[in-house]
N, C-alpha and C positions, 0 to 999 in steps of 0.2 A: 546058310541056305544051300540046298542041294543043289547041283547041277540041271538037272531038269526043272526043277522048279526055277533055278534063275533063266532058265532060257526060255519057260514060260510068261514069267515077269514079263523080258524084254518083247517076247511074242505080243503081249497086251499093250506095252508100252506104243512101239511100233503101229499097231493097227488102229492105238486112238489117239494116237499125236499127229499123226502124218494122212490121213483123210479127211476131207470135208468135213470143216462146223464152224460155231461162231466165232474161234481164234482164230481158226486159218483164213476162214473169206474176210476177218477183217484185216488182218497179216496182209494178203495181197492185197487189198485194196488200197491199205497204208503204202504197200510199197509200190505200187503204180500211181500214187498219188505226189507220193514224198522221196521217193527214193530211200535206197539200202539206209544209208546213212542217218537221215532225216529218220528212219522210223526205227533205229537202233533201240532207243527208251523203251518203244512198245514190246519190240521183239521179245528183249531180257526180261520185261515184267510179266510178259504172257511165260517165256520159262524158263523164268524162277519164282512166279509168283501159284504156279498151279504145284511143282514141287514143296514147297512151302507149306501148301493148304492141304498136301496130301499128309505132310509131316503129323499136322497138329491134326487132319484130323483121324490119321492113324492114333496116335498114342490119347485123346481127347477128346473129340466130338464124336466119333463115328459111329460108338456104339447109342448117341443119343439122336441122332439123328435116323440112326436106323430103327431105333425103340416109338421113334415122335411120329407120327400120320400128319399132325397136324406142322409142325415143323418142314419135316420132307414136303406136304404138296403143298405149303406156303411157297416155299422157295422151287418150287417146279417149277407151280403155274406165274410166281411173281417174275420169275425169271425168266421164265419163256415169253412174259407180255414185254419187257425190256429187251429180249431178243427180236422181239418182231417190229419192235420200234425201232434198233438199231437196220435193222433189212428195210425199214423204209427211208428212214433217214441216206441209209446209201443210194435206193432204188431213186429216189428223187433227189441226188445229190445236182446240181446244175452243171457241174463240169467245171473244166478247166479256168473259167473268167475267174469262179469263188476259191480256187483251189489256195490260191496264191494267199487268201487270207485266211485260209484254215491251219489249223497244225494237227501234227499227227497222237497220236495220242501219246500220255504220257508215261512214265514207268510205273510211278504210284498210280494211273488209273487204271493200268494194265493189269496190276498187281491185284488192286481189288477187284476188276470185274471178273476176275478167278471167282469169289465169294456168290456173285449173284449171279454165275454162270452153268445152269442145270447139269450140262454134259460134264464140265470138271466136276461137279456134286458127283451126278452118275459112275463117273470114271474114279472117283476119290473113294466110294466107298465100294466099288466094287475092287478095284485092288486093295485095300487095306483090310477087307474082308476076306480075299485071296490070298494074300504073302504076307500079314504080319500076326504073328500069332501070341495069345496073352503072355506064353513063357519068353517071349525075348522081345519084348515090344521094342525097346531103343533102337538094339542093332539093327532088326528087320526092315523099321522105317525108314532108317539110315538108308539101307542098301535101294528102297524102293525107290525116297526119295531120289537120291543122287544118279540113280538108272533112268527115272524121266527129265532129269535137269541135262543131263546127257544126251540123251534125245531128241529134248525137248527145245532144246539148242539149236539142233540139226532140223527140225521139224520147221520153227518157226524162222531160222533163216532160211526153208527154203522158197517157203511161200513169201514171204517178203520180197525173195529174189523170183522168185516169178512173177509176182506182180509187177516187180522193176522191170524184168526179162520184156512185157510185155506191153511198158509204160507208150512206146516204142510206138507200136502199133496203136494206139489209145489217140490218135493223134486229129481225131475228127471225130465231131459231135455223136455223130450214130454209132461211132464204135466204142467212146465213151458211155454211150449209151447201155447199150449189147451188156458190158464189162458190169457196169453198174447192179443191172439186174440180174448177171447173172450171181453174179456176188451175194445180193441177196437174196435169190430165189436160193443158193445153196443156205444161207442162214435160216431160211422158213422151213427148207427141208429136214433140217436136221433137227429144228424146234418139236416139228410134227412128230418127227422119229423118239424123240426125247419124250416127248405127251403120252405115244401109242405105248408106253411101256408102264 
């Protein structure tokens, strides 16, 4: 892969791992819920499990997914209504009394909700339609993959630890509150952004 091309890679990688959507607002809010530690499982399955999904569907789905209508806005609009259930699920989350009996998510559920997560669809076939080309499919996915597992590292621990950073202040109802919604107001956001396209 060329130079320029790989610095475009990490340019894309960068601007869609480390902004707002449904890994990251759930990232923090695992981690202001559970702590760094407690929500380690979710962190690694959110990345290594969207690296993974990029793998397969570089070298295997991608081009069927991009060929199917019905396929793609299956899993748009199926995943955008699961999105918007999870933004309520947190918006009315009760706070701190129920926290104690919840847990934070798990690596294998992390993992999978890569699959029914539109923005990793979005983001999976638009770079494996950008950097991995039919003459070198192995190597190229290779290099993709392991560029977002890399970053994606650094992404999702950082919002974990800002959730934590922030756990801190969470410490009364109304600002559990505030956090709550804002958490999902970012997941609606980014549902909407996902849909307008």
């Amino acid at each position: 892969m060329p130079t320029e091309t790989f610095i475009a890679l990490i340019g894309l990688a960068i601007a869609t791992l480390f902004t707002p959507g449904p890994n990251n607002a759930m990232l923090a809010a695992s981690g202001a819920a559970f702590g760094f530690r407690r929500s380690l499982p979710h962190l690694t399955g959110v990345a290594l499990g969207f690296p993974a999904m990029l793998l397969i569907v570089g070298l295997a789905l991608g081009g069927l997914f991009q060929t199917s209508v019905v396929l793609r806005e299956g899993l748009r609009w199926g995943g955008a209504a699961l999105l918007l259930w999870i933004a309520f699920k947190i918006a009315t989350s009760a706070g701190a009394e129920t926290r104690s009996a919840a847990r934070p998510m798990t690596f294998l559920a992390a993992v999978a909700f890569q699959w029914i997560n539109p923005k990793a669809w979005s983001m999976a076939i638009a770079a494996t339609s950008q950097f991995i080309r039919p003459d070198d499919p192995w190597r190229l996915a290779l290099i993709v993959a392991a560029t977002f597992t890399l970053l994606g590292l650094g992404s999702a621990a950082t919002w974990v630890g800002l959730g934590q950073a922030i756990s801190g202040w969470l410490t009364t109802a109304g600002r559990l509150r505030i956090f709550n919604l804002t958490m999902a107001g970012l997941i609606v956001l980014s549902t909407l952004e996902i849909l307008r396209h």
